[in-house]
BALOBA-1460 file (C-alpha; in Angstrom, 3 decimals):
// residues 96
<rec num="1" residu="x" x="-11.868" y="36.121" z="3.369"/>
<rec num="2" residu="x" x="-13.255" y="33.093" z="4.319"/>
<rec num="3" residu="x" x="-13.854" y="31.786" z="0.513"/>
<rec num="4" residu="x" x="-10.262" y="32.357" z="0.513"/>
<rec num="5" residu="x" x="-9.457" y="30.513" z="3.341"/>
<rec num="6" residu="x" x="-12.214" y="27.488" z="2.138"/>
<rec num="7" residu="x" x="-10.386" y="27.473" z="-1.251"/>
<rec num="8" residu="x" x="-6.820" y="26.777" z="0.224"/>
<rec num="9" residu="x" x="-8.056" y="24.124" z="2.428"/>
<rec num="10" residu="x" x="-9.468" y="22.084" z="-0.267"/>
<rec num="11" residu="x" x="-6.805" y="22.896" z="-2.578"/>
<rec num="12" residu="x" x="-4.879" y="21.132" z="0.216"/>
<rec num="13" residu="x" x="-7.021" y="18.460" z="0.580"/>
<rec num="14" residu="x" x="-6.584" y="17.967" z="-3.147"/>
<rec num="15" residu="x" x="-2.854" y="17.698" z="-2.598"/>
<rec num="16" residu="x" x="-2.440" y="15.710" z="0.039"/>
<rec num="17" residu="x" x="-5.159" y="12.738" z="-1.213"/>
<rec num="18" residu="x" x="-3.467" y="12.223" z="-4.407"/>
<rec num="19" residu="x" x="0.153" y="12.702" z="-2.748"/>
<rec num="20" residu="x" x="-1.290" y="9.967" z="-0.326"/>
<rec num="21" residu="x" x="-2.729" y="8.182" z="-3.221"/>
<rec num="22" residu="x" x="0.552" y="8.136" z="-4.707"/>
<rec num="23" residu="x" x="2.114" y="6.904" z="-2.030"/>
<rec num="24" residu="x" x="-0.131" y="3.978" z="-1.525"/>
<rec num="25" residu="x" x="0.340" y="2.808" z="-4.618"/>
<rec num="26" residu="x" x="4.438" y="2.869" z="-4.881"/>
<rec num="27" residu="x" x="3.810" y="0.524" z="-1.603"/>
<rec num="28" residu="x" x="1.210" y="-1.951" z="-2.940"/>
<rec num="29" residu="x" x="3.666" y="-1.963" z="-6.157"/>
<rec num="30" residu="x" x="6.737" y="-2.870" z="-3.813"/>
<rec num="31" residu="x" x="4.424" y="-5.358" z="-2.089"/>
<rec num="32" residu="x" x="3.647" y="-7.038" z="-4.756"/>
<rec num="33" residu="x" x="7.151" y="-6.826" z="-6.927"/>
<rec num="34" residu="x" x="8.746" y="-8.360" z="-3.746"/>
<rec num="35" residu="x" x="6.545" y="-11.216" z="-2.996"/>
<rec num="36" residu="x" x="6.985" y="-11.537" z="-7.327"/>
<rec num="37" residu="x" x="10.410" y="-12.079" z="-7.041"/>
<rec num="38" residu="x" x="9.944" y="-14.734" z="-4.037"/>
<rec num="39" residu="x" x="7.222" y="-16.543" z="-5.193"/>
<rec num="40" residu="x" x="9.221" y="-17.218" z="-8.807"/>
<rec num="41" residu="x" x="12.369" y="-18.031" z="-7.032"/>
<rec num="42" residu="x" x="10.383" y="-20.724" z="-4.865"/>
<rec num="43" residu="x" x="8.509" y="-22.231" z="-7.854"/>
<rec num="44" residu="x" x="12.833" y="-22.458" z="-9.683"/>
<rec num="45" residu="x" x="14.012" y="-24.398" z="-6.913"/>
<rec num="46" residu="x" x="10.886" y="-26.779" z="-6.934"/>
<rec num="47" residu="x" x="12.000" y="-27.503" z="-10.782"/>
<rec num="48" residu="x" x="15.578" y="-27.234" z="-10.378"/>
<rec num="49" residu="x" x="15.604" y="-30.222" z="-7.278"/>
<rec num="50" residu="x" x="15.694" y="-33.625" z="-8.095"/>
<rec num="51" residu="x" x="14.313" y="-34.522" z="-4.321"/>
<rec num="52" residu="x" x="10.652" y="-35.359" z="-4.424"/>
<rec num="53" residu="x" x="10.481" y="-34.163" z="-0.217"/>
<rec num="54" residu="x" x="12.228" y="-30.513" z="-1.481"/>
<rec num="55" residu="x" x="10.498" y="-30.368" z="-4.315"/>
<rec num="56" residu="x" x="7.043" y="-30.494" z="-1.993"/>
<rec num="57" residu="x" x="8.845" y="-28.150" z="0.216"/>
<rec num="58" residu="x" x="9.387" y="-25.410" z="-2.041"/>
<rec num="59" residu="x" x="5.731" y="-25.576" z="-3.107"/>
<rec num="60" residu="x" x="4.556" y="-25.702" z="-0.043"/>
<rec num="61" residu="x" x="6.776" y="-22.159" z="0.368"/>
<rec num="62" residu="x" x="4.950" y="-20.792" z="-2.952"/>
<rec num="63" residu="x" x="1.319" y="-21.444" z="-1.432"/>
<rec num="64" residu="x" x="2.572" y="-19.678" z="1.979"/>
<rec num="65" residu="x" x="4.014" y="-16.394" z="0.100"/>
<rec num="66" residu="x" x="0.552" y="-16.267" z="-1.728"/>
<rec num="67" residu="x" x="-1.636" y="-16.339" z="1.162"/>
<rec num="68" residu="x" x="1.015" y="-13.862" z="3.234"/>
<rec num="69" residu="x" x="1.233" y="-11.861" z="-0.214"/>
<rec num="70" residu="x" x="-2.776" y="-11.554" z="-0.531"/>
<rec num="71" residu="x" x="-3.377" y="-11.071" z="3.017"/>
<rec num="72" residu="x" x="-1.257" y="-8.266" z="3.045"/>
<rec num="73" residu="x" x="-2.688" y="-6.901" z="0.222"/>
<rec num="74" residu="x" x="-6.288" y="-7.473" z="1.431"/>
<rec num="75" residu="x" x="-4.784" y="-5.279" z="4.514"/>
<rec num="76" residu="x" x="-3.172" y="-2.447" z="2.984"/>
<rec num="77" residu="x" x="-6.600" y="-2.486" z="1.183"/>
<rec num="78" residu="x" x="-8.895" y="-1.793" z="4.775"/>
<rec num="79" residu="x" x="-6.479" y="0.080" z="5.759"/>
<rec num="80" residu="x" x="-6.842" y="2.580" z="2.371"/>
<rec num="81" residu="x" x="-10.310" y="3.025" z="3.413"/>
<rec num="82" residu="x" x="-9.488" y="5.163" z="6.507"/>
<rec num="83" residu="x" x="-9.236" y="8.833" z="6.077"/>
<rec num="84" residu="x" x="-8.138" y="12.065" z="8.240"/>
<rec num="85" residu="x" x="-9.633" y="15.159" z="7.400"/>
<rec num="86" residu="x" x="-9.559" y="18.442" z="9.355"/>
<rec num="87" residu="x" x="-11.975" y="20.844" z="9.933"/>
<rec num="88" residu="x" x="-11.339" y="25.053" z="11.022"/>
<rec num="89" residu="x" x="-12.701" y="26.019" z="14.336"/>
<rec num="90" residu="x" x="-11.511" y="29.346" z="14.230"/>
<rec num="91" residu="x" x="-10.240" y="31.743" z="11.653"/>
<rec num="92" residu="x" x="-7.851" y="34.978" z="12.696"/>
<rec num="93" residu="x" x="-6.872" y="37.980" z="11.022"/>
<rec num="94" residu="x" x="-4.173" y="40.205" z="12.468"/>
<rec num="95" residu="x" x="-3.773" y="43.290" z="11.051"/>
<rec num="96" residu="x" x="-0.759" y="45.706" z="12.123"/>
């Protein structure tokens, strides 16, 4: 019985890493797609502008999305690091 029981949990555990592994990544993906899509759209409107003081403005905004884009990064990283695991304290069988 309690092979059994030691079987399903870590047939569980199984699951639930990669399901949370899974997870992570669609996040780090949508992390990193949306500070794409920012950081190209900064670095068109420093080409587009004919203003030398915009132009240094939207660069300025391309160096900020990249440090705010890594440092989240670097922070979903730690944070990846950290698991929860579960342990039985008791096992019951009821039998009718």
């Amino acid at each position: 019985m309690h092979d059994l029981a030691a079987e399903r949990e870590f047939s569980a555990k199984q699951s639930y890493q990669a399901e949370n592994a899974a997870l992570a990544a669609g996040r780090r993906a949508t992390v990193e797609d949306t500070f794409r899509h920012k950081i190209e759209q900064a670095r068109r409107l420093a080409q587009e502008v004919d203003s030398t003081s915009i132009r240094r403005l939207h660069r300025a905004r391309v160096g900020t999305l990249e440090g705010q884009r890594d440092a989240r990064l670097a922070q979903m990283d730690r944070d990846s690091r950290f698991s929860l695991s579960t342990e039985p304290v008791a096992l019951v069988v009821v039998e009718g």
